[in-house]
MDTraj code that builds the backbone (N, CA, C; nanometers):
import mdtraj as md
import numpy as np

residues = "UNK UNK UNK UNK UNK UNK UNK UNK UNK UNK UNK UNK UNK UNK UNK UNK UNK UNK UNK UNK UNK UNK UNK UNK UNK UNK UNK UNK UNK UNK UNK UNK UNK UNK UNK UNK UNK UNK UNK UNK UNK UNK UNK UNK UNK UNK UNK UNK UNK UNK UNK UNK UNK UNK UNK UNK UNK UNK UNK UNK UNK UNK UNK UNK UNK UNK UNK UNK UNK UNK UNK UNK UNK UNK UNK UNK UNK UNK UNK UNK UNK UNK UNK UNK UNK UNK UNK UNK UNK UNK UNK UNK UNK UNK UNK".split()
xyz = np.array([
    [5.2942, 12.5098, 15.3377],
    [5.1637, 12.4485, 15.3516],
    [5.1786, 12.3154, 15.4256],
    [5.0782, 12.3054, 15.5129],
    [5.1192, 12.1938, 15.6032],
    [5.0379, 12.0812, 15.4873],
    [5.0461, 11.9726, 15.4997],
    [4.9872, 11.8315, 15.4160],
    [4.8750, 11.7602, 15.5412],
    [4.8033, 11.7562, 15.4997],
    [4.6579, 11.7523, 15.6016],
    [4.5917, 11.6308, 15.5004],
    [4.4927, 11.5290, 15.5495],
    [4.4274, 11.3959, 15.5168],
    [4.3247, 11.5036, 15.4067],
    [4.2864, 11.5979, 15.4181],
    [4.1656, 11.6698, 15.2851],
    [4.2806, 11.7030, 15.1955],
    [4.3827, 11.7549, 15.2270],
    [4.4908, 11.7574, 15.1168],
    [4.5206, 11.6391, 15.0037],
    [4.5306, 11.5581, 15.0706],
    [4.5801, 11.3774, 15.0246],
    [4.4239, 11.3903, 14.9451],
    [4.3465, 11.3739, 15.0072],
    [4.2091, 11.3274, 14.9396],
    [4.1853, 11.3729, 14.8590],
    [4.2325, 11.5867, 14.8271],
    [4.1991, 11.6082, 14.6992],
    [4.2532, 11.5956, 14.6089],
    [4.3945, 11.5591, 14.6176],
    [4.5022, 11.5236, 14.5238],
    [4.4796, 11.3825, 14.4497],
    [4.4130, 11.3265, 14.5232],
    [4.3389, 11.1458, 14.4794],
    [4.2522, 11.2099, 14.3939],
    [4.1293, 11.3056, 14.4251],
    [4.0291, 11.3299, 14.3155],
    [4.0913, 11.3471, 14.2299],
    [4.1524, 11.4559, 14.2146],
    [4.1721, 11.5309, 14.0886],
    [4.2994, 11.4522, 14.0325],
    [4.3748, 11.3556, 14.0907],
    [4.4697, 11.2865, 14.0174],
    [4.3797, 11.1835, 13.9090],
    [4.3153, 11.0663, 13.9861],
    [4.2094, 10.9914, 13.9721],
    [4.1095, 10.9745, 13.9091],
    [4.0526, 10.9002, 13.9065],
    [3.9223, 10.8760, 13.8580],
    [3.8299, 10.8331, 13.9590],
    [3.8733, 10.9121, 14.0631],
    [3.8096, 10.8550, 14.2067],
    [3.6851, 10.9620, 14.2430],
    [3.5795, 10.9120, 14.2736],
    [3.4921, 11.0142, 14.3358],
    [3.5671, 11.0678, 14.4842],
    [3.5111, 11.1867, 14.5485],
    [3.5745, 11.2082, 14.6703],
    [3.5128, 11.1682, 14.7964],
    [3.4807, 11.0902, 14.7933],
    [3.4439, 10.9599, 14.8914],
    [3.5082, 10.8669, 14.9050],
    [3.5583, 10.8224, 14.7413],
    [3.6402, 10.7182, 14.7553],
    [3.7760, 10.7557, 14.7878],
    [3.8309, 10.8807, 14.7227],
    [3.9633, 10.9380, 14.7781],
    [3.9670, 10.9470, 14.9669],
    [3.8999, 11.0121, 15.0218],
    [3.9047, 10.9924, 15.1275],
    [3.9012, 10.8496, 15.1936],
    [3.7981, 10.7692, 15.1467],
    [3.8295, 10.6139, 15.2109],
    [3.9680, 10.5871, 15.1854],
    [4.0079, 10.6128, 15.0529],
    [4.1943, 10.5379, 15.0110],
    [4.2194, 10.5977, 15.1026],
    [4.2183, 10.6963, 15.1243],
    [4.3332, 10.7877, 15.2227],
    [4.3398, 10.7832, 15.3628],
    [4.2100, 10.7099, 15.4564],
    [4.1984, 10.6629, 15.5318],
    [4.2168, 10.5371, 15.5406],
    [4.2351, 10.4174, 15.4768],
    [4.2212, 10.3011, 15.4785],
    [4.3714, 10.3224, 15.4570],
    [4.4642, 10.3817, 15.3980],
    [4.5894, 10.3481, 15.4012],
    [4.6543, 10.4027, 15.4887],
    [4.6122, 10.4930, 15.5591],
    [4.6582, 10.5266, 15.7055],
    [4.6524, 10.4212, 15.8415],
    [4.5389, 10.3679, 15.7976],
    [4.4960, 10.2784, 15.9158],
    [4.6012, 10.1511, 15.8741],
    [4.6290, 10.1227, 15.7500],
    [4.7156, 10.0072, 15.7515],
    [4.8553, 10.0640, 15.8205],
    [4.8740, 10.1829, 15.8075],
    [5.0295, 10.2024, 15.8406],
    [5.0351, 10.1947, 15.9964],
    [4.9394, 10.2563, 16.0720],
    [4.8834, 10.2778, 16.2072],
    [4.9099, 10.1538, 16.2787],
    [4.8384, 10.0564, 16.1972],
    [4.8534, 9.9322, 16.2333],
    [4.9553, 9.8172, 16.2333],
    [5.0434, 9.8551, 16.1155],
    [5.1450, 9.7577, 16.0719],
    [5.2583, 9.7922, 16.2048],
    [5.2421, 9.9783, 16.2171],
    [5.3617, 10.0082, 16.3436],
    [5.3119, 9.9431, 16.4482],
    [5.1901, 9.9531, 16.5122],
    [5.1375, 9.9310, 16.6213],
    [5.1701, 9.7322, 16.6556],
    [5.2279, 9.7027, 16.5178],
    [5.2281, 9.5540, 16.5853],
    [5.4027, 9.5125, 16.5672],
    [5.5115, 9.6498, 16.5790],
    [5.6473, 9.6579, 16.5494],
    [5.6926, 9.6587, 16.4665],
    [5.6339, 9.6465, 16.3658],
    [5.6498, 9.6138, 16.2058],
    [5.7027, 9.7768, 16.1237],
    [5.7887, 9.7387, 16.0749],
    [5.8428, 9.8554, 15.9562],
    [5.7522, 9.8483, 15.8469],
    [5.7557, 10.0044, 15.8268],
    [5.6928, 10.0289, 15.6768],
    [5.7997, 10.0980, 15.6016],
    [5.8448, 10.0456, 15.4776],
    [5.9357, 10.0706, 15.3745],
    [5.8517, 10.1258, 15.2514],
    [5.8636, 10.2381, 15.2324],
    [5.7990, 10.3003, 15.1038],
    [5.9259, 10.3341, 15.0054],
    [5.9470, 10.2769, 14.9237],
    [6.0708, 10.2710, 14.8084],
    [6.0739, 10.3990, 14.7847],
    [6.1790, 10.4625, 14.7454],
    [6.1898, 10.6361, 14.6854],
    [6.1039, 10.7269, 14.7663],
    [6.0950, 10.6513, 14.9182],
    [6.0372, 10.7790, 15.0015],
    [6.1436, 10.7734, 15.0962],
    [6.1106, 10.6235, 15.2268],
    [6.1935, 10.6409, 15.3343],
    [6.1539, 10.4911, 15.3496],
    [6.1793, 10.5642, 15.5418],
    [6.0997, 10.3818, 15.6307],
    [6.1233, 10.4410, 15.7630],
    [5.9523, 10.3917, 15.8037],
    [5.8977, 10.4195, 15.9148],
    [5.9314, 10.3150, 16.0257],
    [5.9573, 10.3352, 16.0907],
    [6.0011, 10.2310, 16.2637],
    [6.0234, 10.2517, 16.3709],
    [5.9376, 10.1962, 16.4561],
    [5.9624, 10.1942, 16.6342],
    [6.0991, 10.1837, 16.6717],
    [6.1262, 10.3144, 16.7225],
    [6.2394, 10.2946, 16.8156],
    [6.1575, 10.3108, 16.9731],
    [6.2415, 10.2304, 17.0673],
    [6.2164, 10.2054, 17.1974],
    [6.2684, 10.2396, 17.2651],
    [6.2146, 10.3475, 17.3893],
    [6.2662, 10.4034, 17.4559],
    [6.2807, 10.3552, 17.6065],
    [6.4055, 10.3581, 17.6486],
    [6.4075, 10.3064, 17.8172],
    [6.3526, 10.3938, 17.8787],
    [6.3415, 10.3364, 18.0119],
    [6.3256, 10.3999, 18.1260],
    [6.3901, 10.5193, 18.1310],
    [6.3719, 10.6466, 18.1878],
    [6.5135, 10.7265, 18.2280],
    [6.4523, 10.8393, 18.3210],
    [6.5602, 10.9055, 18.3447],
    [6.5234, 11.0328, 18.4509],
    [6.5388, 11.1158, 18.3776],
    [6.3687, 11.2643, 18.4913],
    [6.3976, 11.3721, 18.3627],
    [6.3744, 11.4398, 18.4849],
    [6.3291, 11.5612, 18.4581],
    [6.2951, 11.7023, 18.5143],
    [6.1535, 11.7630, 18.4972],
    [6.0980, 11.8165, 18.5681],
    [5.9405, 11.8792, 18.5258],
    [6.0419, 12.0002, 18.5591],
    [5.9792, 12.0652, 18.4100],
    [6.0934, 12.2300, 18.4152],
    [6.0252, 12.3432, 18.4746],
    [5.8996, 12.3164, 18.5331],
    [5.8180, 12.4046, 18.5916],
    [5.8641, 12.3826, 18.7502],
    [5.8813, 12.2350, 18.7933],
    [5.8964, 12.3045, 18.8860],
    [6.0475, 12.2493, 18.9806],
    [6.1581, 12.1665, 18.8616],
    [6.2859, 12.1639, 18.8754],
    [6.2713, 12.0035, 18.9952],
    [6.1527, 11.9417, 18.9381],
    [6.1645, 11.8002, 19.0472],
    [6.1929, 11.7047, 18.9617],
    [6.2613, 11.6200, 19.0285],
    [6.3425, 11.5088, 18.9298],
    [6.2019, 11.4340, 18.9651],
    [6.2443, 11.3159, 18.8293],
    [6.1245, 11.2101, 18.8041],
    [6.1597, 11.1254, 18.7173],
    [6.1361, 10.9979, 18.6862],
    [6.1411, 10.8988, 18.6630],
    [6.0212, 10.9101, 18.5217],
    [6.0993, 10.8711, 18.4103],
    [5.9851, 10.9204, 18.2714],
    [5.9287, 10.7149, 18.2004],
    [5.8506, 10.7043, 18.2031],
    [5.8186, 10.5641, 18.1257],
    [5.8888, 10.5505, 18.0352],
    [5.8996, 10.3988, 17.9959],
    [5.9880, 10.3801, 17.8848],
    [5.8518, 10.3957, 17.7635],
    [5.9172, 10.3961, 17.6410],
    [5.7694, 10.3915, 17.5537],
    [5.8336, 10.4053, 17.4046],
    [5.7657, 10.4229, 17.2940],
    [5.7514, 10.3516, 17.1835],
    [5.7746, 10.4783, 17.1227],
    [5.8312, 10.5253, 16.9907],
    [5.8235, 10.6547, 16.9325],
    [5.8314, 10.5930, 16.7953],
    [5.7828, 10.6394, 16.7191],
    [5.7804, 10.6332, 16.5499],
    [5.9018, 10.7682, 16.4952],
    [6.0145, 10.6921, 16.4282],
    [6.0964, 10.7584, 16.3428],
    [6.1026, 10.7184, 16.2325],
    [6.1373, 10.8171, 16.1160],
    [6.1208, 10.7915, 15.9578],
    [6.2887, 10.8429, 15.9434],
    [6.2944, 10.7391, 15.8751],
    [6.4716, 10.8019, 15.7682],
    [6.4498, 10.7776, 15.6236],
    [6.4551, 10.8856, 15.5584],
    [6.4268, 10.9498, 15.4310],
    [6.5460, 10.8367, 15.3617],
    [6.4823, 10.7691, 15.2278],
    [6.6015, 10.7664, 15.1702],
    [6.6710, 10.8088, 15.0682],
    [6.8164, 10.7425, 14.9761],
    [6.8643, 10.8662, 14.9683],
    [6.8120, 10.9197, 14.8276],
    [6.7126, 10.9024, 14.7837],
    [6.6281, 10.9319, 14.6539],
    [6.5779, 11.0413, 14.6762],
    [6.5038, 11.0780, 14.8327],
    [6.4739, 11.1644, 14.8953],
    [6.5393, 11.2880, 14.9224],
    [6.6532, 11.2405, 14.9538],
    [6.7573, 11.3108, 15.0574],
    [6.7891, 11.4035, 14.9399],
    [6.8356, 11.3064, 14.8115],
    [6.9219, 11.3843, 14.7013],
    [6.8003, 11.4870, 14.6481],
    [6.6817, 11.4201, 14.6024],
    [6.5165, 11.5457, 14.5796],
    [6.5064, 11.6835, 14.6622],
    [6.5525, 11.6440, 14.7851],
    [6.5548, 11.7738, 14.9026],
    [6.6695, 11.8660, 14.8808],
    [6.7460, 11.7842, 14.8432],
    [6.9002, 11.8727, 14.8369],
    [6.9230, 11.9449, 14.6844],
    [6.7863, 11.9390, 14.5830],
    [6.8642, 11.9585, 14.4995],
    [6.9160, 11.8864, 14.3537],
    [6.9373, 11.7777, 14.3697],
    [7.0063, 11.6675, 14.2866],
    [6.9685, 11.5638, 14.2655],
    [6.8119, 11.5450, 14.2649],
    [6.7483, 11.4509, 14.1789],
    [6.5997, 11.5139, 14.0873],
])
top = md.Topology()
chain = top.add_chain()
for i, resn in enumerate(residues, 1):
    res = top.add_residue(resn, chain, resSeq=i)
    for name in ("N", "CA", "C"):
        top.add_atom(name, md.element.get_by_symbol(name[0]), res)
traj = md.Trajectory(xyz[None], top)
């Protein structure tokens, strides 16, 4: 099952004491903080989950595989998460 923002929201209702209006606002309003905290370089550290952070990508050369022409790709910004190992050990098994 993929995890989708109505997923999150109904798991707030029925965890909660939240109407589902308000689950959806939490669930949007804490997206937008994370959205935002990356968008200004900033790490997000969620304890016994992981941590979210911009890695930066150079300049470099690539290929369009359609039609085998070299090209020159922008440098640019990517969001990576590393699980930690509270996580790692939950996934594997052993927590």
């Amino acid at each position: 099952m993929t995890l989708v923002k109505k997923n999150l929201s109904n798991a707030l209702f029925k965890q909660f004491d939240f109407t589902r209006r308000q689950s959806a606002q939490a669930v949007d309003a804490l997206l937008e903080i994370i959205k935002q905290t990356l968008a200004n370089d900033e790490e997000i550290l969620i304890t016994g989950f992981g941590r979210f952070y911009i890695n930066k990508k150079r300049q470099r050369r690539g290929r369009n595989p359609k039609t085998g022409e070299n090209l020159m790709l922008d440098p640019r910004r990517v969001v990576k998460f590393r699980a930690t190992g509270v996580l790692r050990d939950k996934l594997n098994g052993k927590g």
